[in-house]
C-alpha positions in Angstrom: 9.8 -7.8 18.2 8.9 -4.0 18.4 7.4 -3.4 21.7 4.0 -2.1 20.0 2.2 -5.0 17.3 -0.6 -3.6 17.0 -1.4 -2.3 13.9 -4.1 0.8 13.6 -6.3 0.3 10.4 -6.1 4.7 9.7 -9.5 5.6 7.8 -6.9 6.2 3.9 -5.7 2.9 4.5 -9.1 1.6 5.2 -10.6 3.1 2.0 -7.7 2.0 -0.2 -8.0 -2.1 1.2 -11.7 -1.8 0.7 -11.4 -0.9 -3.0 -8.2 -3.5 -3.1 -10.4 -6.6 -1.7 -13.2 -5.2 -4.4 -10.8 -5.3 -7.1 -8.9 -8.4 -6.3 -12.0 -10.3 -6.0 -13.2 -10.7 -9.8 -9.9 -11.4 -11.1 -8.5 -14.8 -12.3 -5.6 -15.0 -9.6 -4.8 -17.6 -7.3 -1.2 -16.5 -6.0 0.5 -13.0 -5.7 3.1 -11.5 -4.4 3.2 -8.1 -2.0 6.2 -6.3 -2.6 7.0 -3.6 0.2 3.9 -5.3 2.3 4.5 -3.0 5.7 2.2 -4.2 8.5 0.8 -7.1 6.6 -2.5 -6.8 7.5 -3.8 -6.5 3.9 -1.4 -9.3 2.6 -3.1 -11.4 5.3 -6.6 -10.2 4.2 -5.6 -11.1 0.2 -4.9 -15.0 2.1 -7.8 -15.4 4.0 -9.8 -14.9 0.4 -8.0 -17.6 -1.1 -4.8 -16.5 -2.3 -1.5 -17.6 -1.7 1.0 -15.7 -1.7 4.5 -14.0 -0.3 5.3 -10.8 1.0 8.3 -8.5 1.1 9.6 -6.0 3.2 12.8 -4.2 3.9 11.5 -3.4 7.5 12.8 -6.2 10.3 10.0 -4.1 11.9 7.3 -4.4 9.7 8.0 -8.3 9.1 7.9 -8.5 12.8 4.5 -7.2 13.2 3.6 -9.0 9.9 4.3 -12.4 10.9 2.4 -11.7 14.2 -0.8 -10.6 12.5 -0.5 -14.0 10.3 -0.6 -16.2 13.9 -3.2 -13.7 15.3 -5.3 -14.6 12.6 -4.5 -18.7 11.7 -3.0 -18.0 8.3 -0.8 -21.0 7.8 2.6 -20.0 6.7 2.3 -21.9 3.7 -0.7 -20.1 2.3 1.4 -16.6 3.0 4.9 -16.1 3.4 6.6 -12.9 5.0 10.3 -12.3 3.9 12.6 -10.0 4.8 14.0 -8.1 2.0 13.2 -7.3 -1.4 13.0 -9.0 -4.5 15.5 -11.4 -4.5 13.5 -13.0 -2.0 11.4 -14.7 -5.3 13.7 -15.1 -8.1 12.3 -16.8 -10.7 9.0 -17.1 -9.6 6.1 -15.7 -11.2 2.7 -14.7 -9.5 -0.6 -13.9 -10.9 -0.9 -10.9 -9.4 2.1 -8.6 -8.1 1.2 -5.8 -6.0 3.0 -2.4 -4.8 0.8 -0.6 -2.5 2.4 3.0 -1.4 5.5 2.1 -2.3 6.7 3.6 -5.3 7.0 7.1 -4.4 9.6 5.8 -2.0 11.9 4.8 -4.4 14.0 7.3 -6.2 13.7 5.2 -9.9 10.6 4.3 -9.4 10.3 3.5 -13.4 13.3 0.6 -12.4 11.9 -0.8 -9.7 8.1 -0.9 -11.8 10.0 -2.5 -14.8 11.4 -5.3 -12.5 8.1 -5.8 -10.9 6.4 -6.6 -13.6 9.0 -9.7 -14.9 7.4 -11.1 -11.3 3.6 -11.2 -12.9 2.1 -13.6 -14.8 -1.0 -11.4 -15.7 -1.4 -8.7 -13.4 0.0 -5.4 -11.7 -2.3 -3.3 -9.1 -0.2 -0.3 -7.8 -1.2 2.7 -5.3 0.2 5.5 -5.4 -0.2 9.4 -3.0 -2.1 11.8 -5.9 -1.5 15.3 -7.1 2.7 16.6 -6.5 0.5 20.0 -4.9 -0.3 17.9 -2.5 3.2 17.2 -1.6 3.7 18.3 2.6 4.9 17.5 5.9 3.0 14.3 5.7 4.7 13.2 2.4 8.2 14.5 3.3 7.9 12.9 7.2 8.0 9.0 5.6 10.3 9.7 3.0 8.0 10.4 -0.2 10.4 11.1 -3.0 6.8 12.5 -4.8 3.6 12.7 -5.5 2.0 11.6 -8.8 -0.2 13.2 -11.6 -2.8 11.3 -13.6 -1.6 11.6 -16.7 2.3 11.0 -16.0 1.3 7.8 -13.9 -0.9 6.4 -17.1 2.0 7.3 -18.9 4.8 5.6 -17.4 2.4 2.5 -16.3 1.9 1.9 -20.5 5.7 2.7 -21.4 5.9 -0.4 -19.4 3.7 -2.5 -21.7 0.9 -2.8 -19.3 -3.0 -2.0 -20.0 -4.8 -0.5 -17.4 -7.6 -2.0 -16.7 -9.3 0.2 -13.8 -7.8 3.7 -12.6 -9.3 4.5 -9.1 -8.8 7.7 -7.7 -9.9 6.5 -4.5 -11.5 7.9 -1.2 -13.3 11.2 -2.0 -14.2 13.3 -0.2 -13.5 11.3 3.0 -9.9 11.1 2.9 -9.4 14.5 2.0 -11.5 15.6 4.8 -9.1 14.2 7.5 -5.7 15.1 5.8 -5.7 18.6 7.4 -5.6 16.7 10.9 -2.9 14.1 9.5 -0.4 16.8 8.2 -0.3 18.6 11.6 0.3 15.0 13.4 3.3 14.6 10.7 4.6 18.5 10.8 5.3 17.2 14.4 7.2 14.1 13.2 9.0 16.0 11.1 10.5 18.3 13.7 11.0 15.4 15.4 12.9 12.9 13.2 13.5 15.8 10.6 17.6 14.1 10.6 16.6 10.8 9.9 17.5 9.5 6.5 15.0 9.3 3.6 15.6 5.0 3.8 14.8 5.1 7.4 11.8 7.4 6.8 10.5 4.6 4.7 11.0 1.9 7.1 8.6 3.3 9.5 5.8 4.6 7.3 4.7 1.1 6.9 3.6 0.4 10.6 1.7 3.3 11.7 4.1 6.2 11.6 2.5 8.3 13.7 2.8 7.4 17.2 -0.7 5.8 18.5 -1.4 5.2 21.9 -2.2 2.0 22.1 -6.1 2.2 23.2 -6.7 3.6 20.1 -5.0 1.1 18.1 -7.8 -1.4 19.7 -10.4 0.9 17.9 -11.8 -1.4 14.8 -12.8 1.5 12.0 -13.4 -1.1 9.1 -17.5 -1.6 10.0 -17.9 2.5 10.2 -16.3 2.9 6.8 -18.0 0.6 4.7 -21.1 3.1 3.9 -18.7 5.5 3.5 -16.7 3.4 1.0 -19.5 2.5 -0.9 -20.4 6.6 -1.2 -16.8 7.4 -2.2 -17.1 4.7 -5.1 -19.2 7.0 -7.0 -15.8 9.5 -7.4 -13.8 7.0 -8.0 -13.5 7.7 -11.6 -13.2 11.9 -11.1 -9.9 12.9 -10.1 -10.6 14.6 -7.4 -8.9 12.2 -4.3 -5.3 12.2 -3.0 -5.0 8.8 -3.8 -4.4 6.6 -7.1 -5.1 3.1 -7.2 -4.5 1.4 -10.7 -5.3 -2.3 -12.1 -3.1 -3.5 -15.1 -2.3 -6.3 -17.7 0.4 -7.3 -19.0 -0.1 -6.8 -23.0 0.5 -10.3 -24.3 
């Protein structure tokens, strides 16, 4: 068990569950599946809506951390299930709803691993995704961020794939973007730090806070805060003007 399991809800993250519980909540799904689920805490928040559903992760870490979040918060184990690994974790099982949060860009064929996630879904995929390849810095490089995606590529590749986007959400604006200066000198740090590490081990630890937090500030709860400020970014959620993508599909029948 890592010695920290506390997980720290940062303000992105925040602003990307928000419009992830929003979304999730008018469609016709009773099961998903997670894949590359970090910390948990938003698997566990799909659950307690009335979901079930598993969980994947490559991280003994992040599994770790995941599981203890699930007891901290009574989720029985049969309504959500962490595994450690990948995909073969569910072979031949099919969920309403797969999910890939911040994961993609991690992955070097990132069109492979979409095509194989969507033989998992029985109706639909919900992806996000770090926007805009300018963007690209410490912050991206320090957690082992292969890229950065642009609009029109992403809609591109997502309907190669035979899926229909339902909702494209460039999520978080102008909030997000105002605290990104702040993050990328936190990661330019890491980066001096861990600069050796390999891009797979990079990965492991961007799920689970990967800036060091002490652990008073890990207590602090910035869900309530954000909520107004949610509800104000919504109204740019269909401008591209955020650093974050957050896209609702369907598989074309």
């Amino acid at each position: 068990m890592p010695k920290n399991t506390d997980f720290y809800k940062a303000p992105r993250y925040l602003f990307r569950k928000l419009n992830i519980l929003r979304i999730t909540k008018k469609l016709d799904a009773k099961t998903f599946l997670d894949v590359g689920c970090g910390a948990g805490e938003l698997a566990c928040s799909l659950a307690e809506s009335g979901m079930k559903g598993i969980a994947v992760d490559f991280s003994e870490d992040a599994i770790a951390v995941a599981e203890n979040l699930r007891k901290q918060r009574g989720i029985d184990g049969k309504q959500l299930n962490f595994k450690l690994g990948g995909l073969e974790n569910v072979k031949g099982k099919k969920f309403d709803l797969v999910s890939c949060y911040e994961v993609l860009e991690h992955i070097k064929d990132d069109k492979a691993l979409l095509k194989e996630l969507i033989t998992y879904s029985n109706k639909y995929v919900l992806i996000s995704v770090p926007a805009k390849q300018k963007l690209f810095d410490a912050s991206d490089e320090a957690v082992g961020h292969f890229r950065r995606y642009e609009k029109k590529n992403l809609i591109k590749m997502l309907e190669s794939q035979g899926l229909q986007i339902l909702e494209f959400s460039n999520y978080g604006y102008p909030f997000t973007d105002a605290v990104r200066v702040g993050r990328k000198v936190f990661f330019k740090v890491k980066l001096r730090r861990d600069g050796g590490a390999s891009m797979k081990n990079r990965s492991k630890e961007s799920g689970i806070n990967p800036i060091k937090i002490p652990t008073k500030l890990t207590k602090i709860n910035l869900e309530k805060p954000i909520v107004p400020l949610y509800h104000a970014s919504r109204l740019f959620n269909r401008y591209n003007l955020s650093e974050g993508y957050l896209v609702l599909c369907q598989k074309k029948k």
